[in-house]
N, C-alpha and C positions, 0 to 999 in steps of 0.2 A: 168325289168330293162330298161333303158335307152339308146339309142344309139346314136352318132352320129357322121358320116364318111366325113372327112372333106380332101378337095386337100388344093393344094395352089389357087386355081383359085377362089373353089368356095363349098359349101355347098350338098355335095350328098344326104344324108340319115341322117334325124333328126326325133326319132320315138320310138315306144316300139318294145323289141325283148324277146322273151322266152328265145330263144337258138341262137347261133352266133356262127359260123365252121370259124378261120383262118388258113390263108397259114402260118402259124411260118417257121423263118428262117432254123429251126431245125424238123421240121415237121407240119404238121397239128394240129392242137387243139381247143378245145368248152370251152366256158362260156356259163355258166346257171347262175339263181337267183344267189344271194348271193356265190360268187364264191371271192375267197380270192385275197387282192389287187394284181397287179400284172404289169409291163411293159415288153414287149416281143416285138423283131424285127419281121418286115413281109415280103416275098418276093412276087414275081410277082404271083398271084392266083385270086382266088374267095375268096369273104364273102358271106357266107349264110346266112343268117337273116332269123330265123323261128319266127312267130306268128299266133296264132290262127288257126294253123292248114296249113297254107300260107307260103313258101318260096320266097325269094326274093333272086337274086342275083349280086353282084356289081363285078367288073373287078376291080384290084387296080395291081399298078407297083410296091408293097413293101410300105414300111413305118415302124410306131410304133404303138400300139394300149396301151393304159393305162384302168385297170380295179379299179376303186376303189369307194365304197357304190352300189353297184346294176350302178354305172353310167359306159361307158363305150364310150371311146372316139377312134378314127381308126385317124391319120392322116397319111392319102398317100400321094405316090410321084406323 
């Protein structure tokens, strides 16, 4: 699937992701492949971004994250 983690400033992370771990407002949670559409609040945490065996991780102050076709968009505060 698709990523990418956008501020207001500027463009963080545009890329391919397996798996993706957010801070939800309400707890943690994962998108994989084909994971059902969805928009969910995020607070202050980590995104993990796994692929090909490689973890990545980005700092965000909260925001939104929208899930919809395998594509998958983060914008942070």
């Amino acid at each position: 699937m698709t990523l990418e983690i956008l501020s207001p400033e500027k463009l963080i992370f545009k890329g391919v992701a397996e798996s993706i771990q957010l801070p939800g407002k309400d707890g943690s949670f994962g998108i994989l492949e084909n994971h059902a559409p969805i928009i969910a609040t995020l607070k202050k945490g980590v995104v993990k971004v796994s692929n090909e065996g490689q973890e990545t991780e980005f700092e965000i102050k909260g925001g939104v994250v929208e899930v919809v076709k395998n594509k998958v968009i983060v914008l942070s505060d």
